[in-house]
C-alpha positions as CSV (number, residue, x, y, z in Angstrom):
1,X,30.1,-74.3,55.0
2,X,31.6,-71.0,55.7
3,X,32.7,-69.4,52.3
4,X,34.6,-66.9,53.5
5,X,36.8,-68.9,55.6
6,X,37.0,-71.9,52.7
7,X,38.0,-69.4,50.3
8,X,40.4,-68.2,52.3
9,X,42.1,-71.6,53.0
10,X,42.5,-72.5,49.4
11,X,44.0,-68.5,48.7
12,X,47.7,-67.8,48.2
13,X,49.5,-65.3,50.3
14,X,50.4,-61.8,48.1
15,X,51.3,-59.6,50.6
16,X,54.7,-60.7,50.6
17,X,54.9,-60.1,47.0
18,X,53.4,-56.7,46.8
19,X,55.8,-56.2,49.4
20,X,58.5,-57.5,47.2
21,X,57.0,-54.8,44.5
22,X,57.5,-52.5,46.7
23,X,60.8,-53.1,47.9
24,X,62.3,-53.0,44.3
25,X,61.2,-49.4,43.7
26,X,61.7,-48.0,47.0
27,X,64.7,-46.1,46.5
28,X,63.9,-44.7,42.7
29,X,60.2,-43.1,45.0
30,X,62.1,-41.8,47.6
31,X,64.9,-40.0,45.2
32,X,62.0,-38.9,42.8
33,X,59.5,-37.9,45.8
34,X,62.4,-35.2,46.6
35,X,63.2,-33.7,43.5
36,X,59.8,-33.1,42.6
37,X,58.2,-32.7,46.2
38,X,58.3,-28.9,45.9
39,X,58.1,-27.9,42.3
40,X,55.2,-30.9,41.7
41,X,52.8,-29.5,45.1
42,X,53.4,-25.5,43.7
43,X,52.1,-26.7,40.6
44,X,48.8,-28.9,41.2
45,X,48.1,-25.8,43.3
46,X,48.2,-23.7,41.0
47,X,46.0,-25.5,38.8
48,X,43.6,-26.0,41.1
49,X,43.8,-21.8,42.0
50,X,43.2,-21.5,37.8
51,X,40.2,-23.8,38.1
52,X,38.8,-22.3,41.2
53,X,38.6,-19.0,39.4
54,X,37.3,-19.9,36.1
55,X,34.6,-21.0,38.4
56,X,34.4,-18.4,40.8
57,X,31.1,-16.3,38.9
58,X,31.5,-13.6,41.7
59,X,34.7,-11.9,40.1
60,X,34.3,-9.4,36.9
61,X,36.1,-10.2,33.7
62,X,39.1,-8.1,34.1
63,X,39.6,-9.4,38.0
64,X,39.7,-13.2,36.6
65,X,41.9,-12.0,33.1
66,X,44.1,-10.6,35.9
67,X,44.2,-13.7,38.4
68,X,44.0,-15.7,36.2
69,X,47.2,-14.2,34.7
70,X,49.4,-14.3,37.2
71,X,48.9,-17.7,38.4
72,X,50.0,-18.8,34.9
73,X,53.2,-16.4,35.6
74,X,53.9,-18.4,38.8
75,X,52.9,-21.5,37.0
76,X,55.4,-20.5,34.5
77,X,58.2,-20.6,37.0
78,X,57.3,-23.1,39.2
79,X,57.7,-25.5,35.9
80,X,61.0,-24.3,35.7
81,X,61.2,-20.3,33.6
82,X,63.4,-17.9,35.0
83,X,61.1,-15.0,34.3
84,X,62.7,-12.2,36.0
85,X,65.8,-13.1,33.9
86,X,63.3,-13.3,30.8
87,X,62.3,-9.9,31.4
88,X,65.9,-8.3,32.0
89,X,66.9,-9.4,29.3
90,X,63.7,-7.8,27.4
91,X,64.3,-4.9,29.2
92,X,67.7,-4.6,28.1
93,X,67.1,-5.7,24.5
94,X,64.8,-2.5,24.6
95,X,67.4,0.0,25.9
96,X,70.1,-1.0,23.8
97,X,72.0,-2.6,26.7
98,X,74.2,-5.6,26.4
99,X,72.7,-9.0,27.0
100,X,75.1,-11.6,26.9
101,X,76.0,-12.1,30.9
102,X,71.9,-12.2,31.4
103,X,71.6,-14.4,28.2
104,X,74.5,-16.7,29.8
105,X,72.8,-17.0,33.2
106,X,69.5,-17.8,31.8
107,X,71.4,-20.6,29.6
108,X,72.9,-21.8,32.7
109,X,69.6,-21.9,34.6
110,X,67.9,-23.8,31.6
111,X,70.7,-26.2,31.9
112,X,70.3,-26.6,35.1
113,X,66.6,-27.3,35.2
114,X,67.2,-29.6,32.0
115,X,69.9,-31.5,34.2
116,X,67.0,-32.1,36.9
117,X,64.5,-32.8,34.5
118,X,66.5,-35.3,32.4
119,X,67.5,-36.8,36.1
120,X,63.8,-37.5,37.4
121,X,63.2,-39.2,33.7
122,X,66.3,-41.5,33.9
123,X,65.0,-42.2,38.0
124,X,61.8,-42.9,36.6
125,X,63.5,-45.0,33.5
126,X,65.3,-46.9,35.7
127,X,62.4,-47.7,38.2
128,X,59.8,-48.6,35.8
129,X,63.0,-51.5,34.2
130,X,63.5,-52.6,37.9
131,X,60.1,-53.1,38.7
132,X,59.0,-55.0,35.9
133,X,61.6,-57.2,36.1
134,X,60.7,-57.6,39.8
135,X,57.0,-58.2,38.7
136,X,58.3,-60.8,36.3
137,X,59.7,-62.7,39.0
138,X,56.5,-62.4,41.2
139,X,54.3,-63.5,38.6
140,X,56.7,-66.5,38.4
141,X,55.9,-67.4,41.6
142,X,52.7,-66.5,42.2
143,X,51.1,-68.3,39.0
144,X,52.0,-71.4,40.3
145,X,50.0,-71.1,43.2
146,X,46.8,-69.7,42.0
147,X,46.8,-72.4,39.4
148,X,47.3,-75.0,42.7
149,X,44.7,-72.4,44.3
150,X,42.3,-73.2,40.7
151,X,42.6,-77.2,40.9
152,X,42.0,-77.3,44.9
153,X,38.6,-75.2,44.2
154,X,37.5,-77.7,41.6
155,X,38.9,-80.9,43.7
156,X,36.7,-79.3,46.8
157,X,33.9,-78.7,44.1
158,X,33.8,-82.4,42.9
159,X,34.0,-83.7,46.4
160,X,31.0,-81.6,47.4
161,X,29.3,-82.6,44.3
162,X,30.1,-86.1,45.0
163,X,28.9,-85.7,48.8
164,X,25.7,-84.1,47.7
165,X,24.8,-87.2,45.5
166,X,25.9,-89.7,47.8
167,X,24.1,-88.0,50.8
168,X,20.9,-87.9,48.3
169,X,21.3,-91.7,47.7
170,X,21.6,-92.2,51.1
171,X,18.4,-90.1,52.1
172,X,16.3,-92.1,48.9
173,X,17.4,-95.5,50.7
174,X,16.6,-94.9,54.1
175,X,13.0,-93.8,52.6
176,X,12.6,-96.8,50.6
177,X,13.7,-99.0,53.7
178,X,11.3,-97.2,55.9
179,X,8.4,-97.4,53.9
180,X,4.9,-95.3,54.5
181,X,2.3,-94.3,53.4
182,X,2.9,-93.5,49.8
183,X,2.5,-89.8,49.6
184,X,4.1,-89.2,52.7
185,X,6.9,-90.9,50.9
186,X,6.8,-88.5,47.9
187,X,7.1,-85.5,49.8
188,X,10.1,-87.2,51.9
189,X,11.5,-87.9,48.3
190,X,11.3,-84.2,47.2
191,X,12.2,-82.7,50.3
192,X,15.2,-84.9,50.0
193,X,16.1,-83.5,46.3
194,X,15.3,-80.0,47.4
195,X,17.9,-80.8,49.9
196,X,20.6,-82.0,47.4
197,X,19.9,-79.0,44.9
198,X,20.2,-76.7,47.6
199,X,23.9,-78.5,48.3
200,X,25.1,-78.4,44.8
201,X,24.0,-75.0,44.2
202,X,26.0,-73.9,47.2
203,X,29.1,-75.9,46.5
204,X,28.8,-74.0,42.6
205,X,28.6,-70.7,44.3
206,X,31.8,-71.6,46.3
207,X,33.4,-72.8,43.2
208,X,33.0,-69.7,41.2
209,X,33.7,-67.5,44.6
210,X,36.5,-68.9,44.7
211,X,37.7,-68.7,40.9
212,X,36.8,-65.2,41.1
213,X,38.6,-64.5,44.4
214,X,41.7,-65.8,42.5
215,X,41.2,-63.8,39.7
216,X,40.8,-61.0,41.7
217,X,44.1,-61.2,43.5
218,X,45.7,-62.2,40.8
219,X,44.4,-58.9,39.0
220,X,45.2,-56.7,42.2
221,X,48.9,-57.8,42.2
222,X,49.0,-56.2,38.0
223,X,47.4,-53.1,39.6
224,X,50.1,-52.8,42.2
225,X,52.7,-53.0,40.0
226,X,50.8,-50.2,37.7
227,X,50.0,-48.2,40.4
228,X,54.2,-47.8,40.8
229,X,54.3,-47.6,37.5
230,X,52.7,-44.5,37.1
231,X,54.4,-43.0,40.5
232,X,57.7,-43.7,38.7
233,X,56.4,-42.1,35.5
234,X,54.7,-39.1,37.1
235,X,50.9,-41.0,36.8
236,X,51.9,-40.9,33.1
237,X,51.7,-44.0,31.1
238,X,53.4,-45.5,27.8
239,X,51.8,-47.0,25.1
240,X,52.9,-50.5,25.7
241,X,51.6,-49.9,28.9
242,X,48.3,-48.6,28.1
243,X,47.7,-51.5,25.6
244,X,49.0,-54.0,28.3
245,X,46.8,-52.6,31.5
246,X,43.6,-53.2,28.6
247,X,44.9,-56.7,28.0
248,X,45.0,-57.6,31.7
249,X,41.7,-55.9,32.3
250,X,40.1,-57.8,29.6
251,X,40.9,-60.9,31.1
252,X,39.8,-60.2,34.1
253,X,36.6,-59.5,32.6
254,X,36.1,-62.4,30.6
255,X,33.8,-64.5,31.3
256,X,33.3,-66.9,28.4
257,X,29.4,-67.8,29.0
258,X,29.0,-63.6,28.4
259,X,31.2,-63.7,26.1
260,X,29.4,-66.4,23.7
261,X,25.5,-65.0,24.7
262,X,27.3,-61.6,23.7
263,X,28.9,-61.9,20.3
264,X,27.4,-65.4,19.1
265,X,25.5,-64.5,16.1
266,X,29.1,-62.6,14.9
267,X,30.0,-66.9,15.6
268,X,27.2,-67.8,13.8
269,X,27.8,-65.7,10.8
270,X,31.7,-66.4,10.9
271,X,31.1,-69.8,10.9
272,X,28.2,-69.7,7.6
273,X,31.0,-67.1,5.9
274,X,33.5,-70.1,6.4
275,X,31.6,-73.1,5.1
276,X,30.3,-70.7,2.3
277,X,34.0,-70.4,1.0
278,X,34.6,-73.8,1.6
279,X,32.0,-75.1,-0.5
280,X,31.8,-72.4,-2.7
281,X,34.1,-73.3,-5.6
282,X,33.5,-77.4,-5.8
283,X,29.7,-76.5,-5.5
284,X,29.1,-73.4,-7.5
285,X,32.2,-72.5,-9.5
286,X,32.4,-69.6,-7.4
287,X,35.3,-68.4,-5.6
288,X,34.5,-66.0,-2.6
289,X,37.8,-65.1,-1.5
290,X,38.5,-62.7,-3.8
291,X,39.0,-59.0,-4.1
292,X,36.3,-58.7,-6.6
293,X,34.0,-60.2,-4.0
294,X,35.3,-58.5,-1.2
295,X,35.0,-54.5,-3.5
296,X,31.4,-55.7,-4.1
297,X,30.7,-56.3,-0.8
298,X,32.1,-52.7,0.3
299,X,30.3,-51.0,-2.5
300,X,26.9,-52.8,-1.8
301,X,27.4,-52.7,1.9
302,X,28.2,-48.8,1.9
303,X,24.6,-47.2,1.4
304,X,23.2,-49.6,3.8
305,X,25.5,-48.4,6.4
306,X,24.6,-45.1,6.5
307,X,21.3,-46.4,6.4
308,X,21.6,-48.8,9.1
309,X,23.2,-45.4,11.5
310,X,19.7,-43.7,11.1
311,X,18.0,-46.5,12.5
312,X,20.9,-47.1,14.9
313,X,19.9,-44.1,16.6
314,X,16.1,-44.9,16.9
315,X,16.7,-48.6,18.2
316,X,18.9,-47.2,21.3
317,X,16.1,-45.0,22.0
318,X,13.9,-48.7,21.8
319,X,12.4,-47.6,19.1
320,X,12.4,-49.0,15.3
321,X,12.1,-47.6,12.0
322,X,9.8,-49.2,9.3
323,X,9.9,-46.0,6.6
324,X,13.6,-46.7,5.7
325,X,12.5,-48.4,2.4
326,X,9.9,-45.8,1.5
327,X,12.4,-43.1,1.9
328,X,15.2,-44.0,0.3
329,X,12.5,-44.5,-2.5
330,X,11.8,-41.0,-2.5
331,X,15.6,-40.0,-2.5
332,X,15.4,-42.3,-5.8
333,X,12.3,-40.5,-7.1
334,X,13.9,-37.1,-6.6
335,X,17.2,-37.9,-7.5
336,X,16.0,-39.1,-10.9
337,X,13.7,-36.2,-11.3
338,X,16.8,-34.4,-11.4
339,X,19.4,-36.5,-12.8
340,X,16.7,-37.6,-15.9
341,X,18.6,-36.9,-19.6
342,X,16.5,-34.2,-21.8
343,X,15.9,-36.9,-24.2
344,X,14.4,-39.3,-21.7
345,X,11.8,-37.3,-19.8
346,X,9.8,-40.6,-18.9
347,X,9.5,-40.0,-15.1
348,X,7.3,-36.5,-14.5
349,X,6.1,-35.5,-10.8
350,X,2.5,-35.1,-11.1
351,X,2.9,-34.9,-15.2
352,X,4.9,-32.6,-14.9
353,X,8.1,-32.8,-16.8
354,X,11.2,-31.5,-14.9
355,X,13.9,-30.7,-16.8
356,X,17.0,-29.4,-15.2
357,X,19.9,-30.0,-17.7
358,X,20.4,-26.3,-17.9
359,X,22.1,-26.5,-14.7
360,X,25.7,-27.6,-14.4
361,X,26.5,-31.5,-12.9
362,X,27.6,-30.0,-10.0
363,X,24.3,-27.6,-9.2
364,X,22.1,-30.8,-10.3
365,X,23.7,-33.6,-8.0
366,X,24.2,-30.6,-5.2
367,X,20.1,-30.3,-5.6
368,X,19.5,-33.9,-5.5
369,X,21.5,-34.5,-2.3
370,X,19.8,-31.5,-1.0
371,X,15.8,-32.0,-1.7
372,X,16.6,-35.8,-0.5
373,X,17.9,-35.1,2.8
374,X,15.5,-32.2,3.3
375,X,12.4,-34.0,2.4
376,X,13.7,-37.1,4.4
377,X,14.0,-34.9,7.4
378,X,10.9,-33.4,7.3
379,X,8.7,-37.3,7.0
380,X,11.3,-38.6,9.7
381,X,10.1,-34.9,11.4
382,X,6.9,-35.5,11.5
383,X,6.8,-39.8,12.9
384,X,9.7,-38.4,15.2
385,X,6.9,-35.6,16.0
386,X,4.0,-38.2,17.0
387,X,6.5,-40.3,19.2
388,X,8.3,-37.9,21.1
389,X,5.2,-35.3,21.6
390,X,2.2,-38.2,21.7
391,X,4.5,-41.1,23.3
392,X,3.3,-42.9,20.4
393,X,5.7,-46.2,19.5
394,X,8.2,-45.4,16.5
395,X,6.8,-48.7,15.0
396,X,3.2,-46.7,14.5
397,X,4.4,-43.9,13.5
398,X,6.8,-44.7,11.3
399,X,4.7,-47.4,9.5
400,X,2.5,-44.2,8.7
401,X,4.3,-42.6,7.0
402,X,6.0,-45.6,5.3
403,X,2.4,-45.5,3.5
404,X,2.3,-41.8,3.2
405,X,5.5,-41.7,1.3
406,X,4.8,-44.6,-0.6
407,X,1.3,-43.0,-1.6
408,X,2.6,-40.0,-2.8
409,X,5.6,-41.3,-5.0
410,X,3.4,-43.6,-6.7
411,X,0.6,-41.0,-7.2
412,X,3.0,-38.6,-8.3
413,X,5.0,-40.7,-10.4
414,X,2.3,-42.7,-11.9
415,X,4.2,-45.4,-11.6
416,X,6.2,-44.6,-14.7
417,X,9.9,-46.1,-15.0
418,X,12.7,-43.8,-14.5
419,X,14.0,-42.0,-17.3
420,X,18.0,-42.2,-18.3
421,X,20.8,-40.8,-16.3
422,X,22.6,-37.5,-17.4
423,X,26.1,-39.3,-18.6
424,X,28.8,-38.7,-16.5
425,X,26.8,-38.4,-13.0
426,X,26.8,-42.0,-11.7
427,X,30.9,-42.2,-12.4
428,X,31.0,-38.6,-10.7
429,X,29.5,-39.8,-7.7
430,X,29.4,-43.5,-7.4
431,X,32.4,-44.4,-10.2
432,X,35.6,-46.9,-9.5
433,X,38.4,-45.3,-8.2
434,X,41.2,-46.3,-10.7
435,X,41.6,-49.7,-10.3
436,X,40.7,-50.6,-7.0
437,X,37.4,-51.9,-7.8
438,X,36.3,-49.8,-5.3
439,X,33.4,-47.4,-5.5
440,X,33.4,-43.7,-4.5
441,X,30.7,-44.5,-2.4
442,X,32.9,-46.3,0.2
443,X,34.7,-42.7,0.7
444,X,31.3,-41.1,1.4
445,X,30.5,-43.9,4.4
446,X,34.0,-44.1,6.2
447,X,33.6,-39.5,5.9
448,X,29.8,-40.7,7.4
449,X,30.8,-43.5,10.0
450,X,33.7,-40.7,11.6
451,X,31.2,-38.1,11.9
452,X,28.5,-40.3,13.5
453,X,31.0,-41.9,16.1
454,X,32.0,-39.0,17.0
455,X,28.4,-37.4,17.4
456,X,28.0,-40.6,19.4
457,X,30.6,-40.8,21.8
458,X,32.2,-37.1,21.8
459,X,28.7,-34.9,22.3
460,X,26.7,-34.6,25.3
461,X,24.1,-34.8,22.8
462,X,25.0,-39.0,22.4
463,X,25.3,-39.2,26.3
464,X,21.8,-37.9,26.2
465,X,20.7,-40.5,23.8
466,X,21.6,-43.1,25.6
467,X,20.3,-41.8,28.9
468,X,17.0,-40.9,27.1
469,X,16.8,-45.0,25.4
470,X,18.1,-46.3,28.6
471,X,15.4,-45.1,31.1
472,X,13.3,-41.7,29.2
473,X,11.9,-41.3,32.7
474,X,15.0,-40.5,34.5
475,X,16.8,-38.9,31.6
476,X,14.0,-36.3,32.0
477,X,14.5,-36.2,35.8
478,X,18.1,-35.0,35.4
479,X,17.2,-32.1,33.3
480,X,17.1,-34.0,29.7
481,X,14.7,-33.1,27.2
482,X,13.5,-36.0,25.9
483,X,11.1,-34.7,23.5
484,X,14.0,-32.7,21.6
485,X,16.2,-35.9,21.9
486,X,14.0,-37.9,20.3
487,X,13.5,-35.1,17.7
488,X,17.2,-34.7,16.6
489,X,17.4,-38.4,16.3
490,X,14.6,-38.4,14.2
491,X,15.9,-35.8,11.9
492,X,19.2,-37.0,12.2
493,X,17.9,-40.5,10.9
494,X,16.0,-38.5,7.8
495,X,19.1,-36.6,7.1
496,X,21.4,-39.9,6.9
497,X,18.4,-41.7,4.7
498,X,18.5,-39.2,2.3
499,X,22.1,-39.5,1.8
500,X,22.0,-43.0,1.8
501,X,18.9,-43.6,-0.4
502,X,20.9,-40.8,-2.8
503,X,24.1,-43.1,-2.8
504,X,22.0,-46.1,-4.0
505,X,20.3,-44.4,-6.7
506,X,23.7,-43.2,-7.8
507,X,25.0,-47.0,-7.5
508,X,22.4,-48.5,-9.4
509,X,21.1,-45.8,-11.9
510,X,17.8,-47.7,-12.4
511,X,14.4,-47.6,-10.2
512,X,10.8,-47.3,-9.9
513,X,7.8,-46.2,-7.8
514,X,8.9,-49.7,-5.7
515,X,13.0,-48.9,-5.1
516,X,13.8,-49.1,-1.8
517,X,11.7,-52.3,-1.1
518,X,12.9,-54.2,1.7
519,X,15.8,-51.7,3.0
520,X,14.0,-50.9,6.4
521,X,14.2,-55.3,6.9
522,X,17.9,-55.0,6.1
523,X,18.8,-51.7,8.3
524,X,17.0,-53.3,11.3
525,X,19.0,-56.6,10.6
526,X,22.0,-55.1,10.0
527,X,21.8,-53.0,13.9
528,X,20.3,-56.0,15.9
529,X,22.9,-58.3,14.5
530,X,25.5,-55.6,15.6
531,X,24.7,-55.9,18.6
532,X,22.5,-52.6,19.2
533,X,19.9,-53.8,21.8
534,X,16.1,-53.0,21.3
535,X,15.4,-53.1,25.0
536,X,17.3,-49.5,24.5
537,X,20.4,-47.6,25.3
538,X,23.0,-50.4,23.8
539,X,24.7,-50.2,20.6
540,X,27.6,-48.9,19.0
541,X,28.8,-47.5,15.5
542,X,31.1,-50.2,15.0
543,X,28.0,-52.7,15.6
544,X,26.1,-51.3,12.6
545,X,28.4,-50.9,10.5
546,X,29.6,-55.1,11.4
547,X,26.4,-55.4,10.9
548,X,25.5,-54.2,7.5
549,X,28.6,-55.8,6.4
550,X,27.6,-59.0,7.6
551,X,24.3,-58.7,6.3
552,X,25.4,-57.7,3.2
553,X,27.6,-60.6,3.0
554,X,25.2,-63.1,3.3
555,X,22.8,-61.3,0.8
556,X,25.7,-61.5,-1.7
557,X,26.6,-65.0,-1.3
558,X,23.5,-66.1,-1.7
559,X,22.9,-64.4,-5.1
560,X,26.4,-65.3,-6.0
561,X,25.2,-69.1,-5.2
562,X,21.7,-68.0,-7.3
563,X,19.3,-69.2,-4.6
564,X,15.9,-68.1,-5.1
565,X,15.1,-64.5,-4.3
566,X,12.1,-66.0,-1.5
567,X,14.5,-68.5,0.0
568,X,16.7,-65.5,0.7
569,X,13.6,-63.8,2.7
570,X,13.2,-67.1,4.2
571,X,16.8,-67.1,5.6
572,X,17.2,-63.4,6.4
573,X,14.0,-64.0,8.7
574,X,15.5,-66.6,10.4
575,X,18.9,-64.6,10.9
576,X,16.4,-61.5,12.4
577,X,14.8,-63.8,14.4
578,X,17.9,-65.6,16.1
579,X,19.7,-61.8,16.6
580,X,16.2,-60.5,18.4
581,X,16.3,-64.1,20.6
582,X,20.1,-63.7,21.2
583,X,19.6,-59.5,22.5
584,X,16.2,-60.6,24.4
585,X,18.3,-63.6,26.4
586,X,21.2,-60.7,27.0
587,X,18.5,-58.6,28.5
588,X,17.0,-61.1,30.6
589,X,20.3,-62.4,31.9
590,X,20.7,-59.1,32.7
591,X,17.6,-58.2,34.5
């Protein structure tokens, strides 16, 4: 079977039709091609001179200032300024001299060039109506025929399909009838399904050739008609436009199979999130869509965020995290060294009582946010230290000093319960705001989420990330230091942990030498569920932050249902375990 040739059979004819898209613009190109052929060519050179300069590193300062200068003058006029009747009428302004016949020329010039402008818009207006009114029509006749184009591909599928099995039942007769020596019969027989596998997996290649062929000119004809589009509009583009040309491209993307392996543990979760609110009021008097559910879930989900954007950033780099629990312990220990009320001086750092209420609210909670991301940064330091400078895997080093920091909190706590909270400092920083139900907190992540997305995907230090989790080798090829990467990462994760770890201590206002138990298991959860990959350099903000909510979710229906706190292990498990499966078979569809 040729392919090509088959494919081509079963294909409908566009050229007529981008012909047709053509044809109903024609005149609106041709009228807008002259009014702007001049003024449009002075003024992408132009550009290009300014750009060329800016580069040029064999001129001086003053010589560029100067060039640079006066193509912006020209630039200025080829837009449409009348600069020398700008000037005159400065000039004259200056000298006391009358203005109004310059002042009336320039008005007339203005006029003038407002007359052209507002004529290439209404060209371009007009055009862009015409054409997708033209495209309309097109796409009424061509849809037809790639949907006959579809249903031929999957009648010359089954047909091949059928001939493959029939061709095989033939072939497993004729053996039968001719008889043999027995294994000589056996290798006729597997030769003879080697044969028909190697016939239905051609005929399924053809099959999806072809539905892609059809999706591709179906997809080219859209681009045609955006491609004039844009002429029409001067390669600008509206917002209907914009969110239209993302809505065809998705489609053409979509591929459901990828599309299922790709988001199905968000199904999964859905799904369990559905039945749980089904079931949840005949079955445990508990209704789960509410608000009150919902601000609980934002408030709880909040720290963990922030939490689960430190460890973002070390899973890209296929790394993990393990000391997420131990230090948002310490941000608890320090915070409530801090925070303690003079008349409950339980919790001392190496029996030493510290007592800060001399110090305003403002200098004490400033201190506690301070010491916790400092001394965060400096244990995330030194494992981001051992991996980047050593090569040694994050999950070592990190699980060292998950035990350093735990050692020293206990040692230097004792043990001992936390003391009371000044009054007034958990409404300051974690309170309700009004009557929202809604916890200060939740301003603190969305200011946290913004700045991380943008360090993400506006910095070249989040291209280098990626590059540096996607392949360290070649990321360090091209120039990127990957040992500093890895540092800032690092850092970056200890500086987020001890905000986060801060938040929760705020949030709960209770704790002990064990707080933070368990948060690293949640953080990782909350990222591989969101889709950030641990074979490295996949991920997104929006994935972690799904992903703690999700998390979260679960963890609060479940102790809204009261299931026992070790079933609730036993099911997170099994949720990390089917997220890992799901982002190991993405990786080795991939590969």
């Amino acid at each position: 079977m040729n392919s090509t040739n088959a494919i081509a059979a079963i294909m409908p004819d566009i050229a007529s039709e981008k012909q047709k898209l053509h044809d109903s613009v024609a005149e609106e190109l041709k009228q807008l091609e002259a009014l702007r052929e001049n003024r449009q060519a002075r003024v992408e050179k132009l550009h290009l001179d300014i750009e060329a300069i800016k580069k040029n590193r064999d001129l001086d300062d003053e010589t560029r200032a100067k060039l640079i200068a006066e193509d912006k003058r020209q630039l200025a006029i080829a837009k449409g300024r009348n600069l020398e009747l700008e000037e005159q009428i400065k000039a004259a302004e200056a000298e006391g001299r009358p203005t109004e016949e310059l002042k009336a020329q320039l008005e007339a010039y203005n006029a003038k060039e407002k007359e052209e402008r507002d004529l290439i818009k209404e060209v371009g207006h007009q055009g862009v109506l015409k054409l997708k009114e033209c495209y309309k029509e097109v796409r009424g006749a061509t849809d037809p025929a790639f949907a006959s184009a579809r249903a031929k591909a999957k009648d010359e599928y089954g047909v091949a399909v059928q001939f493959a099995n029939d061709e095989y039942a033939k072939e497993l007769a004729a053996i039968e009838a001719a008889g043999g020596d027995p294994e000589e019969v056996k290798t006729k027989k597997k030769n003879a399904l080697t044969t028909k596998k190697n016939r239905l997996f051609e005929a399924k290649n053809f099959y999806t050739a072809s539905l892609q062929k059809i999706k591709d000119s179906r997809y080219e004809l859209y681009q045609e008609s955006l491609s004039y589009e844009r002429s029409l509009l001067f390669h600008k583009t509206t917002l209907l436009s914009t969110i239209e040309n993302k809505w065809e491209t998705y489609r053409y993307k979509f591929n459901l199979n990828t599309f299922l392996l790709n988001n199905a543990i968000y199904l999964i979760l859905i799904v369990f999130f559905i039945f749980a609110c089904i079931i949840s009021r005949p079955a445990f008097k508990t209704d789960l869509l509410t608000w009150g559910f919902f601000s609980n879930l934002f408030n709880q989900a909040s720290p963990r965020i922030i939490l689960a954007l430190g460890v973002a950033g070390l899973i890209v780099l296929a790394g993990t995290d393990l000391s997420v629990g131990r230090l948002v312990g310490l941000s608890a220990f320090i915070t409530f060294l801090m925070m303690q009320d003079s008349g409950s001086q339980s919790l001392k750092f190496f029996d030493i009582p510290i007592d800060t209420n001399a110090m305003s609210l403002g200098g004490r909670i400033f201190l506690c946010f301070f010491l916790s991301i400092i001394f965060c940064m400096v244990f995330s330091g030194i494992s981001g230290f051992f991996s980047a400078r050593f090569k040694m895997h994050p999950f070592v080093s990190t699980l060292a000093t998950q035990l350093i920091v735990y050692g020293i909190i206990a040692f230097a706590s004792g043990n001992q319960p936390s003391g009371k909270f000044t009054e007034g400092a958990t409404t300051t920083i974690a309170g309700y705001m009004g009557s929202s139900g809604l916890s200060k907190i939740v301003i603190w992540m969305i200011i946290i989420v913004a700045i991380m997305w943008f360090v993400w995907n506006k910095t070249k230090f989040g291209k280098y990330m990626f590059a540096v989790g996607g392949n360290g080798d070649a990321a360090s090829v091209s120039g990127i230091s990957v040992f500093w990467i890895t540092m800032a990462v690092f850092l970056i994760a200890g500086a987020l942990y001890g905000i986060g770890g801060t938040l929760e201590t705020f949030r709960i206002g209770s704790g002990n030498a064990d707080f933070g138990f368990g948060y690293e298991s949640d953080a990782i959860a909350a990222c591989v569920v969101g889709g950030i990959s641990f074979s490295g350099g996949v991920g997104k903000i929006r994935g972690a932050v799904i992903g703690a909510i999700l998390f979260t979710a679960i963890n609060l229906i479940l102790s809204y249902w009261h299931v026992n706190v070790n079933l609730q292990s036993l099911i997170k498990g099994i949720i990390i375990l089917v997220a890992v499966t799901l982002d190991c078979a993405k990786y080795l569809k991939k590969k």
